[in-house]
C-alpha positions as CSV (number, residue, x, y, z in Angstrom):
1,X,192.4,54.9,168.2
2,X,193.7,56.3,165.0
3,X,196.2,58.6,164.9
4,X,199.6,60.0,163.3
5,X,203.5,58.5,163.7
6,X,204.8,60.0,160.8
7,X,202.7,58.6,158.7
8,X,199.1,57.2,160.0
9,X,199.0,54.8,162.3
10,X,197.6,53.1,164.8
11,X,198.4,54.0,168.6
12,X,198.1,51.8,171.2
13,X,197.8,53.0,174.8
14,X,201.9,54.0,175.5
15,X,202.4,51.0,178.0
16,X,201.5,47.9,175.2
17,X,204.0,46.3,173.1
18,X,203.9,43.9,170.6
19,X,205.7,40.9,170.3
20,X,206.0,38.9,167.0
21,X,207.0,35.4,166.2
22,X,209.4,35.5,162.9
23,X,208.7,32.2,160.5
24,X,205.2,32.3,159.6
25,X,204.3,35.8,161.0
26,X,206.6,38.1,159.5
27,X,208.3,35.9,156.6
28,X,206.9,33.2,154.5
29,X,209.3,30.7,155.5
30,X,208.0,27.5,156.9
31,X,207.0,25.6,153.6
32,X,210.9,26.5,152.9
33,X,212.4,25.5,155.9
34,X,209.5,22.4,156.2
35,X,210.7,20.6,152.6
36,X,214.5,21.3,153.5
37,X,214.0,19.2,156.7
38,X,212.3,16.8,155.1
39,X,214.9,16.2,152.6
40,X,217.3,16.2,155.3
41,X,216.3,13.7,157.4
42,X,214.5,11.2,154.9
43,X,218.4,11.1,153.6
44,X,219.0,9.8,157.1
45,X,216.1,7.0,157.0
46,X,214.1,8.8,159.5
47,X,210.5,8.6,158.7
48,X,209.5,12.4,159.3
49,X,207.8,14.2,156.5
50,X,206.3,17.5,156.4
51,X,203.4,16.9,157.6
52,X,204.7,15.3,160.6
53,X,207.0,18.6,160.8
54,X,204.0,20.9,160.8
55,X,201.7,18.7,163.0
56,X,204.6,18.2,165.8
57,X,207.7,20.5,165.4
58,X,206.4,23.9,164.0
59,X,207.2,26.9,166.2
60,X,209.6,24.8,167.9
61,X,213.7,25.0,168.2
62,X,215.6,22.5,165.9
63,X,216.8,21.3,169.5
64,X,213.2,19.7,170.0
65,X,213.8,17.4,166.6
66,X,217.3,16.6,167.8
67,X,215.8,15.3,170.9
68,X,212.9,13.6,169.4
69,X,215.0,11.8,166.7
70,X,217.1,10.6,169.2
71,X,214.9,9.2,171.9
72,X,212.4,7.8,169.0
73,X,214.4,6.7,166.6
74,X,218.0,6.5,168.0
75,X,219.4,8.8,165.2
76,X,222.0,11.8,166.1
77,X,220.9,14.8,163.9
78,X,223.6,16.9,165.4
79,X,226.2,15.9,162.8
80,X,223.5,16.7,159.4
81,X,222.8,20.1,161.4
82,X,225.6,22.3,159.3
83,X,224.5,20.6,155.9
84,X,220.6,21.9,156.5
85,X,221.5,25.0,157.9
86,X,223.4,25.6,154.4
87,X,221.1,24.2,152.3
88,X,218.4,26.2,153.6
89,X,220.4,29.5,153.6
90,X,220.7,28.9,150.2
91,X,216.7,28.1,149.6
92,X,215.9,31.1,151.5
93,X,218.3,33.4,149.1
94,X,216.8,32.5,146.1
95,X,212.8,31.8,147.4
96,X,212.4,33.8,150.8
97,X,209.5,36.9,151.2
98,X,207.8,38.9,153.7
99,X,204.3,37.7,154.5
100,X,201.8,39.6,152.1
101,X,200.9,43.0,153.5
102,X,203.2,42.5,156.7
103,X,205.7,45.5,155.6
104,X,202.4,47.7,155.5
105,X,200.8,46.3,158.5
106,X,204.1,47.6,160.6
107,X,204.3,51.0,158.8
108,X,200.7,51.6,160.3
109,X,201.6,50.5,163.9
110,X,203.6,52.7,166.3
111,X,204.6,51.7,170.0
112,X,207.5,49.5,171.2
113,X,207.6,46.1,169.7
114,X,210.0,42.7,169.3
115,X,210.6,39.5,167.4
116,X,210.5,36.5,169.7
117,X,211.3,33.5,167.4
118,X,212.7,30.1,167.7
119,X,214.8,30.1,165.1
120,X,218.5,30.4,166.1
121,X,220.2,33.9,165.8
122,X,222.4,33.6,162.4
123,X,218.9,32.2,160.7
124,X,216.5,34.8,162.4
125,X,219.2,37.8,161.4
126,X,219.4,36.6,157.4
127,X,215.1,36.1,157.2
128,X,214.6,39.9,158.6
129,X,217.8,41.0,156.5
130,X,216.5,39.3,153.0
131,X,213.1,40.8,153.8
132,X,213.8,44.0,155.0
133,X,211.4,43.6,158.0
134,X,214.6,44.2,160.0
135,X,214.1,47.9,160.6
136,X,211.0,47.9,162.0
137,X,212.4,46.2,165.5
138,X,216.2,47.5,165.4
139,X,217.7,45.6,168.4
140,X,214.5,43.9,169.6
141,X,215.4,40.3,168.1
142,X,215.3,37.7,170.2
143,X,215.7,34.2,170.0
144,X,214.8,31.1,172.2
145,X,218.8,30.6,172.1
146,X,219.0,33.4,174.2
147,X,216.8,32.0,177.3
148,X,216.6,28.6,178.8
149,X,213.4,27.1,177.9
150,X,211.8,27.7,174.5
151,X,208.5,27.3,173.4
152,X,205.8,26.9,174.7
153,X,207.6,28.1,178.1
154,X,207.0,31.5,178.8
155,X,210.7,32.6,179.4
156,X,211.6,34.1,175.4
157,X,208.5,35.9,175.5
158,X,209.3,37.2,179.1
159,X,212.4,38.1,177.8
160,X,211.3,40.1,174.4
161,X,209.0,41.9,177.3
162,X,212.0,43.0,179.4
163,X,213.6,44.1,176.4
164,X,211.2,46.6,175.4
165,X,210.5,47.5,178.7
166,X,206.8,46.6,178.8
167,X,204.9,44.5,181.4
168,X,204.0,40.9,180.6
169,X,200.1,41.2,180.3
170,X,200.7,44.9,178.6
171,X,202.1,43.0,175.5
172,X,200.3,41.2,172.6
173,X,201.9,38.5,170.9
174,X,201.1,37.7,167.3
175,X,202.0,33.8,166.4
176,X,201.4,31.4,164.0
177,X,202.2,28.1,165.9
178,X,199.9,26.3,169.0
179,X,203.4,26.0,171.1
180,X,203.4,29.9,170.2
181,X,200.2,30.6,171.7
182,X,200.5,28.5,174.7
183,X,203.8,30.3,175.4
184,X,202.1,33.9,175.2
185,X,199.5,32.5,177.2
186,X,201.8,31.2,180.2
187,X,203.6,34.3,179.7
188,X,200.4,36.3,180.8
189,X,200.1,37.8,178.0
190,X,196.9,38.5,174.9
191,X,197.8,36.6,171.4
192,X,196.4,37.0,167.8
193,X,196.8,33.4,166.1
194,X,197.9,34.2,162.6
195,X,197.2,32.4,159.6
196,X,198.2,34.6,156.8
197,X,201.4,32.1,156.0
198,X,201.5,29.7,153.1
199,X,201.6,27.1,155.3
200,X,198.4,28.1,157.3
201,X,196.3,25.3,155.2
202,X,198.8,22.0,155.2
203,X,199.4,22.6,158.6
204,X,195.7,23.1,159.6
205,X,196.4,26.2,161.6
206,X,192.6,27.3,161.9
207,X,191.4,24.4,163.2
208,X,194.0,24.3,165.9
209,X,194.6,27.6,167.1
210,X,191.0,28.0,167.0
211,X,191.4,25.2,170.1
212,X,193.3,27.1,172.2
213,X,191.0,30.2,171.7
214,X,193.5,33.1,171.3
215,X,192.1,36.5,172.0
216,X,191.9,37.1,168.0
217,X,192.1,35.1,165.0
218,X,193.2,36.7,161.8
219,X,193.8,35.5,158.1
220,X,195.6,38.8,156.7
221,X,198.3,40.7,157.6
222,X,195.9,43.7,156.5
223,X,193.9,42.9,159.3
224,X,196.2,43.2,162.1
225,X,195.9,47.2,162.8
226,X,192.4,47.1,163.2
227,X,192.6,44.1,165.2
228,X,195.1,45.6,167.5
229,X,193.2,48.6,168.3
230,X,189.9,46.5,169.3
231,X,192.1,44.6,171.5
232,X,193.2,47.8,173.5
């Protein structure tokens, strides 16, 4: 249903919420934060490349690649951890954007809504700061630091839905990632897979969230208003 919030936008029924991931859904970071890692940890003699970061690792916590270098490969990435955190502040500074037509694609969407992302606090605060996607969600930023399990478990979406104050299968998550959408999907909740990131092709996100047959598939931010109100 089409209607006005200001300026026009589309209305969902009053008791749906949205909940998006952050890197690939709202900001163009993954290529960024992908190539950083990779430089990190081939300077530690690990044999993880970007591809290997997209196929296993995206939409997860760094925590997961701690744990994986260690039980694979015996490395401790905890001490590198500072250095990649700096080095990609500084990549995101100078290279970091919005998603193409995401700043719009809000504007035209009214209700309650949240970030649910995996990236830690300090790096999920600068992405929506640098972007200015910030003010669409005011306090509704959450991060998997803030609940026990991260994705795919359901708890940080189940959190972003407590937040807002909106039942689980009354919210619609939009991700970019497979652990994403299994996540919404054992949170109860509908999910658009998103491929509108510059990633989307390397990491072969069609063909895989496709799999795991999410209520919606789109390619464009542009198409997320229209897509939303077929859902409801």
């Amino acid at each position: 249903m089409i209607g006005r919030a200001g300026a026009d936008a589309v209305r969902r029924d009053d008791g749906c919420g949205l909940i998006f991931d952050c890197d690939g859904v709202l900001v163009d970071s993954e290529p960024l934060a992908a190539e950083e890692l990779a430089a990190t940890l081939r300077g530690l003699g690990l044999p993880i490349g970007t591809q290997r970061i997209y196929d296993e690792f995206l939409g997860r916590s760094v925590e997961v690649l701690i744990e994986t270098a260690l039980r694979d490969h015996g490395t401790d990435l905890r001490p590198a951890m500072p250095g990649f955190a700096a080095r990609l502040e500084a990549a995101f500074r100078r290279r970091l954007g919005p998603i193409r037509g995401m700043a719009e694609a809000l504007q035209a969407l009214a209700g309650p809504r949240a970030v649910a992302s995996s990236s830690g606090p300090e790096r999920l605060a600068l992405s929506l700061r640098l972007t200015g996607l910030g003010r669409f969600f005011g306090t509704h930023v959450y991060s998997s630091a803030m609940v026990a399990r991260g994705k795919p478990a359901p708890d940080l979406f189940l959190h972003a839905a407590r937040g807002i104050g909106v039942a689980p299968e009354n919210c619609i998550v939009i991700e970019d990632s497979p652990s994403g959408i299994r996540a919404a999907r054992a949170a109860g909740m509908r999910v658009i897979g998103f491929l509108g990131g510059s990633h989307a092709g390397q990491a072969r996100l069609a063909e895989r969230l496709a799999e795991l047959r999410p209520d919606a598939l789109i390619e464009h931010a542009a198409d997320l208003p229209n897509t939303l109100a077929r859902l409801d």
